[in-house]
C-alpha positions as CSV (number, residue, x, y, z in Angstrom):
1,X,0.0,0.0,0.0
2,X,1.1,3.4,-0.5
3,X,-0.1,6.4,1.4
4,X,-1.0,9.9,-0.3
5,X,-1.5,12.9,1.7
6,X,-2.8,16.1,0.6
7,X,-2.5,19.4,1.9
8,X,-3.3,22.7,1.9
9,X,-6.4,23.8,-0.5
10,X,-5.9,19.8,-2.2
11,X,-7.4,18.9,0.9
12,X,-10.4,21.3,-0.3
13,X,-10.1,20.5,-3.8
14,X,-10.1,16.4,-3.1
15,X,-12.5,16.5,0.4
16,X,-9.6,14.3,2.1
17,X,-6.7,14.7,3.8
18,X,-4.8,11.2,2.8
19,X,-6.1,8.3,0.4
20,X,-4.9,4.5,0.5
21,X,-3.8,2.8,-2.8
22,X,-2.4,-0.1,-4.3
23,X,-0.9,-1.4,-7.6
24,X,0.6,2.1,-8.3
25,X,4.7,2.1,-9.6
26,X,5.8,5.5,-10.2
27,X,4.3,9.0,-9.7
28,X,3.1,9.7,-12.9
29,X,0.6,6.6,-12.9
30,X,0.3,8.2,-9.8
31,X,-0.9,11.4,-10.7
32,X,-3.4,9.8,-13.6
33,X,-5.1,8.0,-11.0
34,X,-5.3,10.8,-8.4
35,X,-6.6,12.9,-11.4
36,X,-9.6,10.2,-12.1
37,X,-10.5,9.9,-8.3
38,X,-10.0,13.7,-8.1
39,X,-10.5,15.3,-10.7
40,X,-10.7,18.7,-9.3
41,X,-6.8,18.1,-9.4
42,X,-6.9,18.3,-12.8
43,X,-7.0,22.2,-12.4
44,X,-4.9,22.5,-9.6
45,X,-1.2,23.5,-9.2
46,X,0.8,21.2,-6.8
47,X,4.1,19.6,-6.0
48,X,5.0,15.7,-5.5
49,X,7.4,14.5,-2.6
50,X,8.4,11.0,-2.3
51,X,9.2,9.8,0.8
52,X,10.1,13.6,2.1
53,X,12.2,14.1,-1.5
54,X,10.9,16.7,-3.6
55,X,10.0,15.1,-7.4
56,X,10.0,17.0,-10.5
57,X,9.9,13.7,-12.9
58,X,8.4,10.4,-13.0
59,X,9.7,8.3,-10.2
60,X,9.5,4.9,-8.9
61,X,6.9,4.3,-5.9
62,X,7.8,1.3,-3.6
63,X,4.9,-0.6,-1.7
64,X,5.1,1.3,1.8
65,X,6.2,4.6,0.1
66,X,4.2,8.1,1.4
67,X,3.8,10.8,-1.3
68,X,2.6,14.1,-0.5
69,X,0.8,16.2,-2.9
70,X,1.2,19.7,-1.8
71,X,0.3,23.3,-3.1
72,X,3.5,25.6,-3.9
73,X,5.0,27.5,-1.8
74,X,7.4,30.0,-1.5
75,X,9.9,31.1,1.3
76,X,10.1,34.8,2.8
C-alpha cells in the first residue's frame, strides 16, 4: 500500500486529507489515478514529494512509500 496525503487547498479540492492505494509504480501513474479519483486536481497547481524528497519527474513508488501532494510554496 502506499499512502498519499494532501495538503493545503488539495485537501479542499479532493474533500480528504490522505487516500490509500495499491498497484501504483511511479508518480506519474500516480498522478493519472489521483486525477480520475479527483479530478478537481486536474486544475490544480501542486508539487510531489516521495518519501520527504521533492519530485520533478516520473519516479518509482515502492509498496510502503508516502507521497505528498502539496500546493506551492514559496519562502520569505
Amino acid at each position: 500500500m502506499i499512502e498519499v496525503m494532501f495538503f493545503g487547498q488539495l485537501t479542499d479540492a479532493t474533500g480528504v486529507s490522505s487516500a490509500m492505494v495499491e498497484e501504483v509504480t511511479n508518480t506519474d501513474m500516480l498522478i493519472n489515478m489521483m486525477k480520475m479519483r479527483y479530478p478537481s486536481l486536474e486544475s490544480s497547481t501542486y508539487m510531489v514529494a516521495v518519501n520527504n524528497t521533492m519530485v520533478t519527474e516520473n519516479t518509482i513508488i515502492r509498496p510502503g512509500s508516502k507521497v505528498a501532494f502539496m500546493p506551492p510554496f514559496s519562502g520569505g
